[in-house]
C-alpha positions as CSV (number, residue, x, y, z in Angstrom):
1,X,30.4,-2.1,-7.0
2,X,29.3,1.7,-7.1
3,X,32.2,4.4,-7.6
4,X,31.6,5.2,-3.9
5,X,32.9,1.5,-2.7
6,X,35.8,1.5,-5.8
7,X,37.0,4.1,-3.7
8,X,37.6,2.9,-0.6
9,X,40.6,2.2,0.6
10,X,41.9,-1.1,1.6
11,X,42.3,-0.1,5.2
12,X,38.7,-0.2,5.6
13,X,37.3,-2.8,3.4
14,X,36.6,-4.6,6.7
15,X,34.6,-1.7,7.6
16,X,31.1,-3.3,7.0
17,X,28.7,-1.0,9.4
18,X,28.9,1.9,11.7
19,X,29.4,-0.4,14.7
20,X,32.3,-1.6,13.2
21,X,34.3,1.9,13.1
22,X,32.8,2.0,17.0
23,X,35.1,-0.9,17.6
24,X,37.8,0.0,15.6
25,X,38.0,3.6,17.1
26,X,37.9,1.9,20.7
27,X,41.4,0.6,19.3
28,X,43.0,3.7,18.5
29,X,41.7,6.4,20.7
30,X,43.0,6.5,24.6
31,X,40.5,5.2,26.6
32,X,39.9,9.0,28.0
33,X,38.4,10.2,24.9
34,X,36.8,6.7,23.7
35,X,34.7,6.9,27.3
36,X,33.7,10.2,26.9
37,X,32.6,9.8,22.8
38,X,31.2,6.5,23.9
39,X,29.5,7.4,27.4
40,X,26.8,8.7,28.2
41,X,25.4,9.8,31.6
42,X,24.4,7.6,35.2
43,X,23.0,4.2,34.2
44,X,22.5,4.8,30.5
45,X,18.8,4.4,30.1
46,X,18.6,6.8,28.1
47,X,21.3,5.6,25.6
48,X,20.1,1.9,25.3
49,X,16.6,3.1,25.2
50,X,17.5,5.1,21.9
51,X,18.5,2.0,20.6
52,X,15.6,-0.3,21.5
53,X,13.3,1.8,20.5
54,X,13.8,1.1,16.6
55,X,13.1,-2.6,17.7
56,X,9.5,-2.0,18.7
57,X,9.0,-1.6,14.9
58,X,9.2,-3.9,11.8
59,X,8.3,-3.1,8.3
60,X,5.3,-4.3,6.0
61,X,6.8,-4.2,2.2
62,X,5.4,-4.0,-0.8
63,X,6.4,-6.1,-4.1
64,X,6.9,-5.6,-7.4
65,X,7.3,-1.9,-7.4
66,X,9.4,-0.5,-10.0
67,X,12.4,1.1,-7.8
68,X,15.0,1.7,-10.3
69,X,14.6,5.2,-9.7
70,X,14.1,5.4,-6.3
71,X,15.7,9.0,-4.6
72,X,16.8,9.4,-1.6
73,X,16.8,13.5,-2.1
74,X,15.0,15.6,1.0
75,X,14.9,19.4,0.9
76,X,15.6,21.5,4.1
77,X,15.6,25.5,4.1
78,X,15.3,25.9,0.6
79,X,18.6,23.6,0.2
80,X,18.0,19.9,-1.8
81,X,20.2,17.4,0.3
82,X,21.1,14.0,-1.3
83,X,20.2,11.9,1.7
84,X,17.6,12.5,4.8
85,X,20.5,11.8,7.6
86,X,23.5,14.5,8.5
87,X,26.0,14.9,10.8
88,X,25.2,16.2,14.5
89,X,27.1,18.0,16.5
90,X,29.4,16.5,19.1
91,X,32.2,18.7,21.3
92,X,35.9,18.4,21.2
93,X,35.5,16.2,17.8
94,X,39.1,17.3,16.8
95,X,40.4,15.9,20.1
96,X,39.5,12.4,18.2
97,X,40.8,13.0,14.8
98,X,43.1,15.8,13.7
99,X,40.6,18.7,12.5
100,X,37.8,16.5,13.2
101,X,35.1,19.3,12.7
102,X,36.7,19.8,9.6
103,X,37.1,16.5,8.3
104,X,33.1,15.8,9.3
105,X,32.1,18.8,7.5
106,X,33.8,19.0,4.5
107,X,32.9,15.0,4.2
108,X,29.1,16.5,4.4
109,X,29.7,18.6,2.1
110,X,30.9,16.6,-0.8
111,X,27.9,14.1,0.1
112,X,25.2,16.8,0.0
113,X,24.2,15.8,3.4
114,X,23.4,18.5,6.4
115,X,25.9,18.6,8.8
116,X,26.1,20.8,11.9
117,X,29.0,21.7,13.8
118,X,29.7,22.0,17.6
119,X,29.5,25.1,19.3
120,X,31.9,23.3,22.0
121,X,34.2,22.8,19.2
122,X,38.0,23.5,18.9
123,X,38.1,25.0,15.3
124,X,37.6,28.1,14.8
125,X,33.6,28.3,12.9
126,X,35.1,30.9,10.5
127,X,37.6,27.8,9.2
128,X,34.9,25.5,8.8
129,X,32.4,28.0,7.0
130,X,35.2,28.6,4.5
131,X,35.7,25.4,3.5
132,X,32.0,23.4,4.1
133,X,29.9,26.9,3.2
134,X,26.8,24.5,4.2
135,X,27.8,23.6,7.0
136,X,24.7,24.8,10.1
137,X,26.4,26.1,13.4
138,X,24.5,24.9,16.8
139,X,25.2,27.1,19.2
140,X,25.3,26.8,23.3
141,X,23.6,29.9,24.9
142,X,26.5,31.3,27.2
143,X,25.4,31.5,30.3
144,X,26.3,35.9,30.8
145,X,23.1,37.2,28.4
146,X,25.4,39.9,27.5
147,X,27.4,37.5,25.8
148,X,24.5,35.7,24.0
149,X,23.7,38.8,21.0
150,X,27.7,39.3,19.8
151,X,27.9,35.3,19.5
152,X,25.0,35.3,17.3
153,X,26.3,38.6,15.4
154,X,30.0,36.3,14.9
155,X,28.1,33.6,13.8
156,X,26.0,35.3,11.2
157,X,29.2,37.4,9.9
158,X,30.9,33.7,9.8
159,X,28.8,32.9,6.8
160,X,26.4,30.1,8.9
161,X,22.9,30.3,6.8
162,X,21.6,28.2,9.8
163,X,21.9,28.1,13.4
164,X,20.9,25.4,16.2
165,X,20.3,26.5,19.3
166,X,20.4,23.6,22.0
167,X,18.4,24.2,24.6
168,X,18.4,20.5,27.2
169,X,21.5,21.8,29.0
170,X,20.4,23.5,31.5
171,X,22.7,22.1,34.3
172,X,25.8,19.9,34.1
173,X,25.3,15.8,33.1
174,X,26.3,13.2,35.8
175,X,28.6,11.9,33.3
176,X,29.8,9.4,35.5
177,X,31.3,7.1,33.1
178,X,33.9,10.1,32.0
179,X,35.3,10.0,35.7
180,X,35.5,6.1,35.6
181,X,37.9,6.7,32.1
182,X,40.0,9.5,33.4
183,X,37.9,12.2,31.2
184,X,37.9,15.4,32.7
185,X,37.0,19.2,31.6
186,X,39.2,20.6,31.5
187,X,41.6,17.4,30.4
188,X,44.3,17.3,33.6
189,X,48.1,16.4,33.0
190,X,48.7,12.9,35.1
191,X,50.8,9.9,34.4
192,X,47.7,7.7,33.2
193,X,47.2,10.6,30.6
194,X,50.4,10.3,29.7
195,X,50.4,6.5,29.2
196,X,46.7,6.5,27.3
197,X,48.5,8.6,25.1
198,X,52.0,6.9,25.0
199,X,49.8,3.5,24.3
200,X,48.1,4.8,21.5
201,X,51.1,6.1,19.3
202,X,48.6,6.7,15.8
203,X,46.4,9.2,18.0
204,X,49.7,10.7,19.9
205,X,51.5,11.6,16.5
206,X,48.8,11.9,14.5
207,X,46.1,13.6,16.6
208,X,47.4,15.4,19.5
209,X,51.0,16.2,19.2
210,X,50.2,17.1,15.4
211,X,47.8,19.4,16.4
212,X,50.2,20.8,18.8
213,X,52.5,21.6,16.2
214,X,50.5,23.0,13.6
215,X,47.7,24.6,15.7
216,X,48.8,25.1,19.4
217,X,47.1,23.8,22.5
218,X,43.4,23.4,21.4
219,X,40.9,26.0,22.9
220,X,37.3,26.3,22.8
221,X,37.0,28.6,20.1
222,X,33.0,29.1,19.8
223,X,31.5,29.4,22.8
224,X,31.8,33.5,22.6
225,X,32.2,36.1,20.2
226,X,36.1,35.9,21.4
227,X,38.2,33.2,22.0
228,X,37.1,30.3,24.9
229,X,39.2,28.7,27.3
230,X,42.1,26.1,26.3
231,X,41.3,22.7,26.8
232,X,43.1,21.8,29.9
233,X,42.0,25.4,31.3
234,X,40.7,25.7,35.0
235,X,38.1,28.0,33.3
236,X,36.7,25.7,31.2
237,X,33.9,24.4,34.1
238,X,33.3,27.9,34.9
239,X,32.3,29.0,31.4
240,X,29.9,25.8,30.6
241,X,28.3,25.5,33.9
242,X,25.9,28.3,34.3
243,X,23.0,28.4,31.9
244,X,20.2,27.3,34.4
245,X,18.6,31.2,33.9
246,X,17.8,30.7,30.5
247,X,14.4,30.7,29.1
248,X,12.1,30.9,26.1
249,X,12.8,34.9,26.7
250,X,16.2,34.6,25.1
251,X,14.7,32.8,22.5
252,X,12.9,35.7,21.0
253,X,15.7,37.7,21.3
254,X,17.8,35.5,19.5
255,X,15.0,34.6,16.3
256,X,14.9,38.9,16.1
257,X,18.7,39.0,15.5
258,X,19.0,36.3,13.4
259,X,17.4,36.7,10.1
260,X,18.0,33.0,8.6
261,X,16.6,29.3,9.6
262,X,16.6,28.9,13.2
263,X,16.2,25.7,14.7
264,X,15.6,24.4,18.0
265,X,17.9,21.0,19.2
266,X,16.7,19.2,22.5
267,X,13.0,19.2,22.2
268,X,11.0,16.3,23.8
269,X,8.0,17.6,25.7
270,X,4.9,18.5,23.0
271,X,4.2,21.8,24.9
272,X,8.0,22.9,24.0
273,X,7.2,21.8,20.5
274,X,4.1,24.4,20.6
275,X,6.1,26.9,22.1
276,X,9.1,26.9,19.4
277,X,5.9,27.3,16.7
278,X,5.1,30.3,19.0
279,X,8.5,31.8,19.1
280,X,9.0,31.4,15.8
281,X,11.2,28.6,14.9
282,X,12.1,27.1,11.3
283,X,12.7,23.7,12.6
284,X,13.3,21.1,15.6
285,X,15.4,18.6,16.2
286,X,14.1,16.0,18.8
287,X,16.8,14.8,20.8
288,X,17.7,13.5,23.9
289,X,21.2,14.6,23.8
290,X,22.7,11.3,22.8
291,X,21.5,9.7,26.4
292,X,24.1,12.6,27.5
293,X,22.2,14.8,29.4
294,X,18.9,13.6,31.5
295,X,18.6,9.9,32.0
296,X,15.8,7.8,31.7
297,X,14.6,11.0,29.4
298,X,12.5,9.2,26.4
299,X,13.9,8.1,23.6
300,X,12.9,11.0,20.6
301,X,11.1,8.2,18.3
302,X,8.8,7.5,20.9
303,X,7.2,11.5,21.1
304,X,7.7,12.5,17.5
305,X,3.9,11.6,16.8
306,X,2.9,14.4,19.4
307,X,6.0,16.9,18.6
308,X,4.5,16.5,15.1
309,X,0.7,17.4,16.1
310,X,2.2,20.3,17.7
311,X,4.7,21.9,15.3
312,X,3.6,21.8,11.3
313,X,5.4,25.2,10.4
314,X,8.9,23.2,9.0
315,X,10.6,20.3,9.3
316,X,10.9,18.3,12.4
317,X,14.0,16.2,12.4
318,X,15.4,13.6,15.0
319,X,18.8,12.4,16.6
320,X,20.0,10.4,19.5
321,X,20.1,6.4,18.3
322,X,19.9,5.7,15.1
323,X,23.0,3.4,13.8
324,X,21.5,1.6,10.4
325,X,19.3,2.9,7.1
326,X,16.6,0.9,8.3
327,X,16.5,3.5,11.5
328,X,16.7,6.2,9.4
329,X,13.6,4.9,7.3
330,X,11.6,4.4,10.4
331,X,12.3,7.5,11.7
332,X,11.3,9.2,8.2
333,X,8.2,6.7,8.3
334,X,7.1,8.5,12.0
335,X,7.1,11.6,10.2
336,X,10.7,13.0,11.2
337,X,12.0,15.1,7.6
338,X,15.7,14.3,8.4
339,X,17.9,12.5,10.9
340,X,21.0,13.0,12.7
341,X,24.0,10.8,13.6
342,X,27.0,11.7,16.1
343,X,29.2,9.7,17.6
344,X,29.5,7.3,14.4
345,X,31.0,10.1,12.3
346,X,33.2,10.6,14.9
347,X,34.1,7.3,14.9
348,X,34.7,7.2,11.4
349,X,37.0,10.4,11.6
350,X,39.1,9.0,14.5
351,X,40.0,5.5,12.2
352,X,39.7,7.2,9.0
353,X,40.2,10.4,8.8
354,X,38.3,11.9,5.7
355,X,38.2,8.5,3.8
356,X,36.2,7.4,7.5
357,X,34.2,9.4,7.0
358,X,33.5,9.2,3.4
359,X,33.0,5.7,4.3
360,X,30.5,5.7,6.6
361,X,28.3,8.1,4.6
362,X,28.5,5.4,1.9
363,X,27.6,3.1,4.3
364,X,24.2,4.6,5.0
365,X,23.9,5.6,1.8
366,X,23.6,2.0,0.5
367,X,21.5,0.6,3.3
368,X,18.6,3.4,2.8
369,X,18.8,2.6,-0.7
370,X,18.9,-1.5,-0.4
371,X,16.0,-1.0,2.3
372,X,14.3,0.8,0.0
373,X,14.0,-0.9,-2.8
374,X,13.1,-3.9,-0.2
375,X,10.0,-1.9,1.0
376,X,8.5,-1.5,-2.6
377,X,9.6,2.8,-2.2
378,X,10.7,4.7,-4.9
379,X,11.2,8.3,-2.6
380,X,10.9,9.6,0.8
381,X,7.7,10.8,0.5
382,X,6.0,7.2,0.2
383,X,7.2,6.7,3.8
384,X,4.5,6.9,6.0
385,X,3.3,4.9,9.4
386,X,1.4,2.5,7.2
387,X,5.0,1.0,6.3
388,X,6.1,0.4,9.6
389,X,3.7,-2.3,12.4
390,X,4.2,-1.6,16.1
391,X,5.6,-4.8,17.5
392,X,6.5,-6.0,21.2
393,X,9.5,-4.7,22.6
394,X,12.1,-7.7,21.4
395,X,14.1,-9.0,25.2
């Protein structure tokens, strides 16, 4: 038993993957805010296909390798990380666990892992750069250009070394499956609110009427350089539903302002990957959203060959789907630098708090390391495509 496990306390001992703090949180959270963690948008291709998509590959491994000193260490912007996976962003993540963005980030922090926080968040980003000074900050274009330069100008004074700019949001989801659970932006007062939350008395006291208390009615506190709309505001809709004017334009006027790593999140079309080398980015991040936004939109692993012919200038990483370390090392064995996980993390937070999450880092810690040493590797840079053999898509 490593010093990580030793640790760990005896509420989650049972905890034995990520999918098992999915079904724990589906316990404790109301279903509102399970659904809209959990859901994704229309029929969910797009969210079973990022799964699947790991199945279409096996592994060839290689025997009697010396591994005792295998690494699991991947360098990003100059900074040495301790594992090739992070934490992705994911709105509202305190409405899940009390100061969820915080207890994510500071989590990534002691683990040396990336971790990137929501820009649809309800912590302030100044909070979290205080206490999780590595922490990137990914950032929603507001949809009023005059507004887009002072957010960039609060996040850089904020401390953030690096900022994500997601870019596959163009209109509103059909994020049916959040109607169907009684989610709603802003969140409305009704009596099947009020009895989700009456039902689930750990996340009523020690969630949402905690935060209450100590913090006041959560806003959105990052989508501008000033304060966003609270949570169950009427102008919530009004300030997330009008970016369908943006273009590569604003791009360039954002990577002149900013002075630090810039990456761009949402990229799945090759000639967007050889436009971000044009404009000047640092990095990508392939992504479909989580299945979240378009559906039937590819799963990342299946164009990250061609993102990677296009873009050479940094590191090209990848979220949306992967739940195991063997995912991560096919991922890294496609040519991706780093991956990303959401909702698990937020999973994690909601049952454990900090501990969760601590948890689940260890988690995937020990299976990249276990798989490892099962493939004959001793670092990241042994993974290549010649590990992995392209198999028929398993019914």
């Amino acid at each position: 038993m490593n010093k990580s496990q030793s640790k760990t306390p005896a509420s989650l001992s049972k905890i034995l993957s990520l999918a098992d703090f999915e079904v724990e949180a589906e316990k404790r959270l109301p279903r509102p805010i399970f659904g809209y963690v959990s859901g994704a948008c229309e029929d969910c291709h797009s969210l079973r296909g990022n799964r699947d998509v790991f199945s279409e590959y096996d592994f060839i491994p290689r025997v009697l390798i010396d591994i005792s000193k295998r690494t699991q260490n991947v360098t990003l912007f100059g900074h040495q990380y301790r594992m090739p996976f992070g934490a992705a962003p994911m709105g509202i993540t305190s409405m899940s666990a009390y100061r969820g963005d915080l207890v994510i980030a500071e989590a990534a922090q002691r683990a040396n892992i990336p971790a990137i926080m929501s820009g649809s968040s309800l912590i302030r980003m100044e909070e979290v750069a205080e206490a999780a000074p590595n922490t990137w900050f990914q950032a929603y274009l507001p949809g009023k250009v005059e507004q887009i330069a002072p957010l960039i100008d609060r996040v850089a004074a904020a401390g953030f070394k690096t900022l994500v700019v997601t870019v596959d949001t163009a209109a509103s989801a059909n994020r049916e499956n959040n109607v169907r659970t009684g989610f709603s932006t802003p969140l409305r007062p009704s009596l099947r609110l009020a009895w989700d939350g009456i039902s689930h008395p750990r996340w009523l006291f020690g969630t949402f009427l905690k935060t209450l208390m100590r913090h006041g009615m959560p806003h959105f506190e990052n989508s501008f350089a000033t304060r966003g709309a609270p949570i169950m505001s009427a102008n919530v809709m009004r300030d997330f539903s009008t970016r369908g004017h943006l273009t590569w334009q604003h791009v360039r006027e954002i990577r002149a302002r900013w002075k630090g790593p810039m990456v761009i999140k949402g990229i799945l079309h090759p000639g967007d990957a050889a436009l971000a080398r044009q404009y000047g980015m640092d990095g990508l991040i392939v992504s479909n959203h989580g299945g979240r936004q378009l559906d039937s939109a590819t799963a990342p692993l299946r164009v990250l060959p061609q993102i990677l012919e296009q873009f050479k200038d940094g590191p090209v990483m990848l979220d949306s789907g992967v739940r195991r370390g063997g995912d991560v090392l096919k991922a890294l064995a496609m040519g991706a630098q780093c991956v990303f996980l959401g909702r698990p993390f937020n999973y994690a937070a909601a049952v454990g708090g900090a501990a969760g999450v601590d948890h689940a880092i260890s988690l995937l810690e020990q299976e990249v390391s276990r798989n490892m040493a099962m493939m004959g590797v001793t670092s990241l840079e042994e993974l290549t495509p010649a590990c992995l053999l392209r198999v028929a898509k398993y019914s």
